[in-house]
C-alpha positions as CSV (number, residue, x, y, z in Angstrom):
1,X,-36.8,1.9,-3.3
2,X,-34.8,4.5,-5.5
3,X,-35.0,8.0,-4.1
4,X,-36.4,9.2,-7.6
5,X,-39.4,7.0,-7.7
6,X,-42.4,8.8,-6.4
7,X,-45.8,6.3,-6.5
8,X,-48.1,9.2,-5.3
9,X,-47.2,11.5,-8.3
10,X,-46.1,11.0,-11.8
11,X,-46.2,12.9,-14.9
12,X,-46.8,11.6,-18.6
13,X,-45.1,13.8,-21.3
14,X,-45.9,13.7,-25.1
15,X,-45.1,15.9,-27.8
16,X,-47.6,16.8,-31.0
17,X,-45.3,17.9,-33.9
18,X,-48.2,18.8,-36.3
19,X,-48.8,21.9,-34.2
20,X,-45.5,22.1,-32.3
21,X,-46.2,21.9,-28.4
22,X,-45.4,19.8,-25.5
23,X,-47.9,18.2,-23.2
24,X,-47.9,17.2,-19.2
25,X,-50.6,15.3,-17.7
26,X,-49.7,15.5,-14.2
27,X,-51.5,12.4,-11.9
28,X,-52.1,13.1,-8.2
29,X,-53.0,10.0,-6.9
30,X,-53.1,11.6,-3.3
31,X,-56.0,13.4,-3.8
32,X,-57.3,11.6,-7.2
33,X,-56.9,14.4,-9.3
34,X,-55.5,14.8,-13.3
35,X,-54.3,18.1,-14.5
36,X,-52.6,18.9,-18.2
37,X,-50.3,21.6,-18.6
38,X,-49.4,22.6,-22.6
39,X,-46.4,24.9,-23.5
40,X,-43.7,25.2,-26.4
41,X,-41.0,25.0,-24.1
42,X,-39.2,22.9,-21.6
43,X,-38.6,26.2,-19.2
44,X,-42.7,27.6,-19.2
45,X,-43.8,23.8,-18.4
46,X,-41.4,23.4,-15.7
47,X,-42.8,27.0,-14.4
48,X,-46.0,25.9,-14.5
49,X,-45.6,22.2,-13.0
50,X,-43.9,23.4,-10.3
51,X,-46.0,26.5,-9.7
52,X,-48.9,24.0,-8.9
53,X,-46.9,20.6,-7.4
54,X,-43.9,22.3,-5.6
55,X,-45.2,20.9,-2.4
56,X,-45.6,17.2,-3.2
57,X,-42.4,16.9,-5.5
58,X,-39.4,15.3,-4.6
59,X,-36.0,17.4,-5.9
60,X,-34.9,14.0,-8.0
61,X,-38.5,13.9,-9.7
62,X,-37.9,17.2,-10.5
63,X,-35.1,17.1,-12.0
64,X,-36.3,14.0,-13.8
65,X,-39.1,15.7,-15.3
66,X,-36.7,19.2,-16.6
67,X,-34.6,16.4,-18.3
68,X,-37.5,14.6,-20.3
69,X,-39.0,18.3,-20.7
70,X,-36.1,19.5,-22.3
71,X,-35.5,15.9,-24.0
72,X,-39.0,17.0,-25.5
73,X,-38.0,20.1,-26.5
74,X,-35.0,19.1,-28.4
75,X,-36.9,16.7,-30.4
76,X,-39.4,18.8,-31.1
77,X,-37.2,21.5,-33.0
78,X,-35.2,18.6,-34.6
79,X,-38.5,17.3,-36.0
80,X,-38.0,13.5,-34.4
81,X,-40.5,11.4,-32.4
82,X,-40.3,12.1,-28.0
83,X,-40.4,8.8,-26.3
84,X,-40.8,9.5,-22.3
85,X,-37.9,7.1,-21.0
């Protein structure tokens, strides 16, 4: 097993251009739980990720998720289509 892969946790990240925002859907499966965090940048979604799911990420998931965050970002203010990777 990779040290990044984390089967407890995972986080789906799309972008909506129409209105210009970035969306998380964070999935606990631990305790069965869904959560969605919205935000226009990269930064104030990591903020508020990590605010909630410091305790149960792993520091390679994290950095994982700032990458596709700011990947999102990017793509958003260059007008092109986000594909989570």
């Amino acid at each position: 097993m990779t040290p990044y892969y984390q089967n407890d946790f995972y986080c789906l990240i799309t972008t909506c251009k129409k209105k210009n925002f970035i969306r998380v859907k964070c999935i606990n499966k631990i305790i069965d739980t869904e959560q969605s965090f919205t935000g226009y940048t990269a930064r104030d979604l990591c903020y508020k990720i990590f605010n909630v799911y410091s305790s149960i990420i792993n520091p390679y998931h994290a950095a994982y998720i700032g990458r596709e965050l700011t990947k999102a970002e990017i793509c958003l203010l260059l007008n092109q289509t986000y594909l989570q990777c």
